[in-house]
N, C-alpha and C positions, 0 to 999 in steps of 0.2 A: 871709408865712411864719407857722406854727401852729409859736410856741417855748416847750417848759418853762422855767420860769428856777426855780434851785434856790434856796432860802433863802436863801444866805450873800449873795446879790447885792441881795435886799431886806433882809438886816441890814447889808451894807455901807452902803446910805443911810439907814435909821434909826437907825442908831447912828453914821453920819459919820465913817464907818472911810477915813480917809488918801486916798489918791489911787482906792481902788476909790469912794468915795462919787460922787466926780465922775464916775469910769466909768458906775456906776450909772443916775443922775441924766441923762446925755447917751444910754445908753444908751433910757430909758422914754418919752423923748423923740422919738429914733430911731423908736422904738417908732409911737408915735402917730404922727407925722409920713407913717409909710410906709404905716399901716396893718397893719402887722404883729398879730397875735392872741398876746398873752401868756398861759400857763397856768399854774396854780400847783395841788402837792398837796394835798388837804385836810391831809398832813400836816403840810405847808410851811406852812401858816398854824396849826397846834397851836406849832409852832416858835414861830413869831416872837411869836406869843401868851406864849407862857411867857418870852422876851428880853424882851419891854416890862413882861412885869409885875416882871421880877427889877431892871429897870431905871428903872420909873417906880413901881413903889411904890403903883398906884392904876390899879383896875381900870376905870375911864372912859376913861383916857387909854391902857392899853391894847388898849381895845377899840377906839377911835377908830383907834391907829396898824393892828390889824386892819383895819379897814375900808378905810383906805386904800390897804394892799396888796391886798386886795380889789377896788375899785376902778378900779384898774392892770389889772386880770387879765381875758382874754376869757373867760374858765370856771375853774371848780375842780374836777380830776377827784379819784377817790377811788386810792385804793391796792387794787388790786381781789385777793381770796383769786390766782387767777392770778398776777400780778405778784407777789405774798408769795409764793411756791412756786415761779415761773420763778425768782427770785432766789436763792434757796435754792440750786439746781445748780448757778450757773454760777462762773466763777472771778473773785470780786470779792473788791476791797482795800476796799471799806464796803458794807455792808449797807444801808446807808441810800440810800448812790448807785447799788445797784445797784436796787434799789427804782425810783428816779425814773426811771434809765434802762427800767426793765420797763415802767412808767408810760406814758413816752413813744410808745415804742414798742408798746403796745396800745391810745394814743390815735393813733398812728398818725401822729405829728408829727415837725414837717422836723428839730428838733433842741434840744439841751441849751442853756442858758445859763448857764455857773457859772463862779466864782472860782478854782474847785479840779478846773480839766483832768485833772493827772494821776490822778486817782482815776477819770477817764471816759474813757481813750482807750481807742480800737481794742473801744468797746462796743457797735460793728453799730449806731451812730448820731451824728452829726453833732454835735460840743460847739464850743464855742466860748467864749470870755472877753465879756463886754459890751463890749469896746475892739474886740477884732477882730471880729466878725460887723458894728459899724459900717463898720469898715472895708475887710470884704470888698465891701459893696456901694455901694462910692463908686469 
């Protein structure tokens, strides 16, 4: 599967956020194991760039924890003028999610991966939590 996975589920394991960390963490696993293709926005990594630097105080080690989610990731797509302007019309509770959802779906992939479903239901594409998409396909 070609899956976006939204920020908050690579800040759940860099920051070691509760029980999503381990979701996380089994989820990238998952990941590899199946061959699954993980995608991330370029904006999604401006994100987590600016968390590690509020967070580690030292731009080495934030750049590193970039790398890493980088790493993780089959591609980086961009937020393309389209997608800014599809989102703009449609009837979204974030801007931001409605964003990656346009993302997705102008990369033309099977689906969302995020912590925060209800901001992504019923948006003409396929989301999921990292716990359940493992466990739809087992």
């Amino acid at each position: 599967m070609r899956l976006l996975v939204d920020t908050n589920v690579f800040l759940d394991f860099i920051l070691q956020r509760d029980e999503n960390c381990k979701n996380a963490l089994k989820f990238f696993i998952w990941c590899k194991q199946n061959k699954n293709q993980m995608y991330v926005t370029s904006m999604s990594l401006r994100d987590v760039e600016y968390v590690a630097m509020r967070k580690l105080h030292d731009k080495k080690k934030a750049n590193s924890v970039l790398a890493d989610v980088y790493s993780l990731c089959s591609k980086v797509i961009g937020v393309s003028a389209d997608s800014a302007i599809n989102a703009i019309y449609e009837d979204y509770k974030d801007y931001e999610d409605e964003l990656m959802i346009q993302s997705a779906k102008e990369e033309m992939l099977d689906a969302v991966v995020t912590n925060n479903i209800k901001d992504y239901e019923n948006r003409g594409i396929p989301v999921f939590t990292p716990e359940s998409i493992i466990s739809l396909s087992n």
